[in-house]
N, CA, C and O of each residue as an XYZ file, in Angstrom:
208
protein
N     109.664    151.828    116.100
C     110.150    151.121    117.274
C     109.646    151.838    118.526
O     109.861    153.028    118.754
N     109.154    151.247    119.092
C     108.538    151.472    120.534
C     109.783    151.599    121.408
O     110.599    150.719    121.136
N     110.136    152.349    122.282
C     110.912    152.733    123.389
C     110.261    152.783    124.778
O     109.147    153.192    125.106
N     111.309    152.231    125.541
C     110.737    152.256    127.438
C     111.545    153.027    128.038
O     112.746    152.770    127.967
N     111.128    154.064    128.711
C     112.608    155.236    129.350
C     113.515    154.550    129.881
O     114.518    155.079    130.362
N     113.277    153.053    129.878
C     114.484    151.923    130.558
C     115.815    152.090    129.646
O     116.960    152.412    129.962
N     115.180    151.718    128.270
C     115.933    152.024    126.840
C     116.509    153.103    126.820
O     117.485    152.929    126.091
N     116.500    154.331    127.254
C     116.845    155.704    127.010
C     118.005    155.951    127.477
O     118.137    155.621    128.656
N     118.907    156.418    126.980
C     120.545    156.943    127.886
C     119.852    158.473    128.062
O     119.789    159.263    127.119
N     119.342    158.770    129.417
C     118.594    159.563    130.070
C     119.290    159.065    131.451
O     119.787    157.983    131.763
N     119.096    160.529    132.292
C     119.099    160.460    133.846
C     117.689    160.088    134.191
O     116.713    160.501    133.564
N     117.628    159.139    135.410
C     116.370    158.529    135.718
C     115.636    159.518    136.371
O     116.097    160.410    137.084
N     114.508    159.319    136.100
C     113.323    160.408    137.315
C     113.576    159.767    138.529
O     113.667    158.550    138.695
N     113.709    160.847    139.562
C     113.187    160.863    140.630
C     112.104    159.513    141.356
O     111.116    159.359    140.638
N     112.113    158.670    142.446
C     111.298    157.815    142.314
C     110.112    157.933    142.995
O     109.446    156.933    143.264
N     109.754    159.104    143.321
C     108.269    159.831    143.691
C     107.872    160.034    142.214
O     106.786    159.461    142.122
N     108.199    160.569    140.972
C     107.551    160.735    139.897
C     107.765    159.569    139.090
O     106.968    159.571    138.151
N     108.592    158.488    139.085
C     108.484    157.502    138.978
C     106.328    156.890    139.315
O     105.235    156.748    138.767
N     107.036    156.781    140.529
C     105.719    156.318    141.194
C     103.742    156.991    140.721
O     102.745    156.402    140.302
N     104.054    158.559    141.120
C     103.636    159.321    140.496
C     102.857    158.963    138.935
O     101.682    159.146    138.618
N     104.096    158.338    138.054
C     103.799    158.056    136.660
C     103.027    156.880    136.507
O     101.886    156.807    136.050
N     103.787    155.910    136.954
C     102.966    154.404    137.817
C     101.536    154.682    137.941
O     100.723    154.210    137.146
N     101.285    155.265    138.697
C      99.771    155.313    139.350
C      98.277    156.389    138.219
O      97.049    156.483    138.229
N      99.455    156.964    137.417
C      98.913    158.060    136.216
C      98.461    156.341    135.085
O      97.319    155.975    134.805
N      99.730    155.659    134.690
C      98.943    154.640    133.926
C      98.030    153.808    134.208
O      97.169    153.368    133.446
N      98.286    153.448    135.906
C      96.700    152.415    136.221
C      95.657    152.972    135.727
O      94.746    152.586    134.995
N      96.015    154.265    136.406
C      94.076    154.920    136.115
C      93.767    155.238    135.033
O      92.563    155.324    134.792
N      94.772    155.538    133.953
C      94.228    155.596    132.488
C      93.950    154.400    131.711
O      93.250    154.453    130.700
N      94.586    153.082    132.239
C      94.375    151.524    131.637
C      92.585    151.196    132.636
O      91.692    150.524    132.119
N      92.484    151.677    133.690
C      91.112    151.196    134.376
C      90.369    152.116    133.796
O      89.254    151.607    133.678
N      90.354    153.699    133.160
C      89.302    154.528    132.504
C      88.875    153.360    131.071
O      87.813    152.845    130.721
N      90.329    153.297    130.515
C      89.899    152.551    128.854
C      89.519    151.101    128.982
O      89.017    150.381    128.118
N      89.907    150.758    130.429
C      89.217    149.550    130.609
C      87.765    149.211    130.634
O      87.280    148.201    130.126
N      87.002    150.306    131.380
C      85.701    150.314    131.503
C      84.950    151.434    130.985
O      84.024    152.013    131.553
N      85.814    151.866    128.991
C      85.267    152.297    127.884
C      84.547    153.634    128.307
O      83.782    154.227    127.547
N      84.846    154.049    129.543
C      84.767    155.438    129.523
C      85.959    156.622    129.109
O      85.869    157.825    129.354
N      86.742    156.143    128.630
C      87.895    156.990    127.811
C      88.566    156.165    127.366
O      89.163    155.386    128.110
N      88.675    156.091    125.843
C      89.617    155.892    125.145
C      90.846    155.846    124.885
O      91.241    156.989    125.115
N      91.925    155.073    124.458
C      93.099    155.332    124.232
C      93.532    156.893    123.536
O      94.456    157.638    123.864
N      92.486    157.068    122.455
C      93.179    158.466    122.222
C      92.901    159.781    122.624
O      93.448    160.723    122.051
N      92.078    159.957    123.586
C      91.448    160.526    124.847
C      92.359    160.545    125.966
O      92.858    161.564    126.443
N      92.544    159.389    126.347
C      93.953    159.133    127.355
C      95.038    159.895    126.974
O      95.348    160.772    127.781
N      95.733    159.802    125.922
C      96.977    159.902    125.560
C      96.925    161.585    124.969
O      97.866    162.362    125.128
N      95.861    161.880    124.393
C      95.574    163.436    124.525
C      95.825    164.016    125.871
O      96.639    164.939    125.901
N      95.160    163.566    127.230
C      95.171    164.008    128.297
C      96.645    163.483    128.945
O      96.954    164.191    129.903
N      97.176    162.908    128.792
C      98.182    163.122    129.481
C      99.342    164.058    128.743
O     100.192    164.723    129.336
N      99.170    163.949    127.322
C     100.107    164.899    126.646
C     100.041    166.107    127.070
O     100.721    166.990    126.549
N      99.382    166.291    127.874
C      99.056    168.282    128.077
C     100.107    168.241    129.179
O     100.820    169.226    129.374
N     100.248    166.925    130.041
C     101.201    167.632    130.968
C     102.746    167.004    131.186
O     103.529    166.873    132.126
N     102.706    166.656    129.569
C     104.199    166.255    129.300
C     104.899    167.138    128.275
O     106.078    166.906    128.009
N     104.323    168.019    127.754
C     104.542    168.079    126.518
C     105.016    170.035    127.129
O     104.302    170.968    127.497
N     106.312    169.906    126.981
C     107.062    171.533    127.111
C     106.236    172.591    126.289
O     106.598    173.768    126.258
């Protein structure tokens, strides 16, 4: 099952990192859009700066 932090009984982020996060997925959906990085390229690179 796929989850949306909407779904989550979590305190919400902040809405600068909100936003922040927002603008992190455009540019990784416009990289894999125009097949210069991959989905699992993407999701490697953002794991480095989620991941404790």
């Amino acid at each position: 099952m796929e989850e949306s932090a909407e779904d989550l009984d979590l305190d919400r982020l902040p809405a600068v990192v909100e936003t922040y996060f927002a603008q992190e997925r455009a540019w990784h959906r416009l990289l894999r859009g125009t097949g210069l990085q991959d989905e699992t390229a993407s999701r490697a690179e953002l794991a480095r700066w989620v991941q404790q």
